[in-house]
C-alpha positions as a Markdown table, in Angstrom:
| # | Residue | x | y | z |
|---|---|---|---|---|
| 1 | Unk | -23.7 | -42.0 | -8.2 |
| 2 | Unk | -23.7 | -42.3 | -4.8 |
| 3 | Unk | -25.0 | -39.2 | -2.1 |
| 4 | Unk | -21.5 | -39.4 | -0.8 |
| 5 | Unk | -19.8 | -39.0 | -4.3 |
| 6 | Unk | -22.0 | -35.8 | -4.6 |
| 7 | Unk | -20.6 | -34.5 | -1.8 |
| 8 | Unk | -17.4 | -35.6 | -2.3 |
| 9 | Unk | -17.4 | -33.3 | -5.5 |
| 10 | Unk | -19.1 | -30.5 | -4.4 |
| 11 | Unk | -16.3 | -30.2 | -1.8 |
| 12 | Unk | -13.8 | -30.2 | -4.8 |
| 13 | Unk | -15.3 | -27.9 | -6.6 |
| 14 | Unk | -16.0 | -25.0 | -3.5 |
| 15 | Unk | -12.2 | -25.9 | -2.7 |
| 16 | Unk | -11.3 | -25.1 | -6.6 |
| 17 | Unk | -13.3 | -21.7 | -6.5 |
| 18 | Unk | -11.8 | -21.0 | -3.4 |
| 19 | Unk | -8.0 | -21.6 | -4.1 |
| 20 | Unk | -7.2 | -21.0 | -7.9 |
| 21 | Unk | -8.2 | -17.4 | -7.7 |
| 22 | Unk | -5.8 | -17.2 | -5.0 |
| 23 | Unk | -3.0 | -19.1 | -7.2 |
| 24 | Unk | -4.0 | -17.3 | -10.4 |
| 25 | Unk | -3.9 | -13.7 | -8.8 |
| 26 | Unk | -0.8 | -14.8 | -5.8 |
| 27 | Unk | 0.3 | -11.2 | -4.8 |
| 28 | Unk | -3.0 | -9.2 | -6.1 |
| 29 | Unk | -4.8 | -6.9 | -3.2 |
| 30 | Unk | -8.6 | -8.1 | -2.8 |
| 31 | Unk | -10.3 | -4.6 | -1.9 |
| 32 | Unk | -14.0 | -3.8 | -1.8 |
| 33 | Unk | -16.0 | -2.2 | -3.8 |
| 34 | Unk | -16.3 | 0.8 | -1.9 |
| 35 | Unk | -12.8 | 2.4 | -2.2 |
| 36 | Unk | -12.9 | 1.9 | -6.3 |
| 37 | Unk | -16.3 | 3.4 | -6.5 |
| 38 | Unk | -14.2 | 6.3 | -4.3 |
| 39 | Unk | -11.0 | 6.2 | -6.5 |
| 40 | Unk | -13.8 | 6.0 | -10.1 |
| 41 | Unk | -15.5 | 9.1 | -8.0 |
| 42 | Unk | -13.0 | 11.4 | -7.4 |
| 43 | Unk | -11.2 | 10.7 | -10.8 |
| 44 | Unk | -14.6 | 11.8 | -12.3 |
| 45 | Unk | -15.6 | 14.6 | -10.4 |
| 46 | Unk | -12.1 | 15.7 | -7.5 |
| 47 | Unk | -14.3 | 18.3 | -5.7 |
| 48 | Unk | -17.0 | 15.5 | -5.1 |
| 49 | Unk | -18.5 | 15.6 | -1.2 |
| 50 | Unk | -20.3 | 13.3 | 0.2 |
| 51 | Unk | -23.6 | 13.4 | 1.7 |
| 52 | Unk | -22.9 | 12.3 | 5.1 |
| 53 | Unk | -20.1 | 10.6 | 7.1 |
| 54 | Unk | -20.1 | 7.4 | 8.9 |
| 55 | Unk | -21.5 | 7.4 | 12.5 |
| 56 | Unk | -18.2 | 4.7 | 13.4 |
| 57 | Unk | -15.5 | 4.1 | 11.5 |
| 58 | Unk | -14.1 | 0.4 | 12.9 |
| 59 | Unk | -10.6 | 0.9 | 14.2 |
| 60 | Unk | -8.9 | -1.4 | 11.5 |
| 61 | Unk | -9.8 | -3.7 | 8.2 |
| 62 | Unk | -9.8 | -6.3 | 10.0 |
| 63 | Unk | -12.4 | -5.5 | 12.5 |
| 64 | Unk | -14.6 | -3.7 | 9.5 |
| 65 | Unk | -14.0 | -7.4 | 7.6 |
| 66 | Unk | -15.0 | -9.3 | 11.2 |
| 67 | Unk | -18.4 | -7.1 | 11.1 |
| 68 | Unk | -19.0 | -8.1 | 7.0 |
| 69 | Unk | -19.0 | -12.0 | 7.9 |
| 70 | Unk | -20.9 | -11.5 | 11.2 |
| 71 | Unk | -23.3 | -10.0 | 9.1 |
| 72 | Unk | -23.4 | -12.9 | 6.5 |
| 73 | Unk | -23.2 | -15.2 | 8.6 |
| 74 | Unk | -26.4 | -13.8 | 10.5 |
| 75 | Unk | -28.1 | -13.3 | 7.6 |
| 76 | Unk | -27.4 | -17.0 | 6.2 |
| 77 | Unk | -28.3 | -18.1 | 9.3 |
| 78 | Unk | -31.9 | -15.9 | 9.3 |
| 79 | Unk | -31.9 | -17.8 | 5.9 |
| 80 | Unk | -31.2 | -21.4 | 6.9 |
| 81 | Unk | -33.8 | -21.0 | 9.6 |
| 82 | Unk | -36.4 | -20.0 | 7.4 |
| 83 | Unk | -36.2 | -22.8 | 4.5 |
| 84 | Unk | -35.7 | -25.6 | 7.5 |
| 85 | Unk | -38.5 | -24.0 | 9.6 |
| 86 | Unk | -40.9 | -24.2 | 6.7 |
| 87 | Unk | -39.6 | -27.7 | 5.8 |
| 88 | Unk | -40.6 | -29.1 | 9.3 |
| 89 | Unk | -44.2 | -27.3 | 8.7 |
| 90 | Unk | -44.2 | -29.6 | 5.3 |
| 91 | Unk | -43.4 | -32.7 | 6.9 |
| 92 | Unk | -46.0 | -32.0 | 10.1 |
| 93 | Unk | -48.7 | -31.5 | 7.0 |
| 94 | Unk | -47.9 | -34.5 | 5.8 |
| 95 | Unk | -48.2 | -36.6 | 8.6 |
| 96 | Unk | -51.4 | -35.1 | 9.9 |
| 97 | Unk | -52.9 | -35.9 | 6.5 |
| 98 | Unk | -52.1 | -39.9 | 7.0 |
C-alpha cells in the first residue's frame, strides 16, 4: 500500500469521525463540560458558591469558542514545533557523524 493510499484513508476516516456524530445526533446541542458540571453541582448541593468569579466573561459563545481553538491551535502549534525542532537536531547528528 502506497503512502498516498494511507493518506487517502486517514482522510476518510477523520471525515467519518467528524460527520456521523453529527448525522447520528442531527438536532442534539454540543455543550461543554462546564455548564453540566454546573447543572450536576447545583442539583447536588442548590446553595453551592463558588470560590471566585471570572476576571472576563467573553461577550458571546462564539467568541469564548474563538478563544478555545486559538488556544489549541497555539498549543498544537507549541507542539508541532517541538517534535520538528528536535527532528532537524536528529538529522544535523547524523550528518555530522558521516
Amino acid at each position: 500500500m502506497s503512502i498516498a493510499q494511507k493518506n487517502l484513508i486517514l482522510v476518510v476516516f477523520v471525515l467519518l469521525l467528524a460527520v456521523v456524530p453529527l448525522v447520528i445526533k442531527g438536532g442534539a446541542e454540543f455543550g461543554g463540560a462546564d455548564g453540566q458540571a454546573e447543572e450536576a453541582i447545583t442539583e447536588i448541593q442548590p446553595d453551592y458558591e463558588p470560590w471566585f468569579q471570572s476576571i472576563w466573561e467573553p461577550p458571546s459563545g462564539e467568541i469564548e469558542g474563538l478563544l478555545f481553538a486559538l488556544q489549541a491551535a497555539a498549543g498544537a502549534g507549541f507542539i508541532c514545533y517541538y517534535f520538528g525542532y528536535m527532528r532537524g537536531r536528529k538529522q544535523q547528528e547524523r550528518e555530522k557523524r558521516v
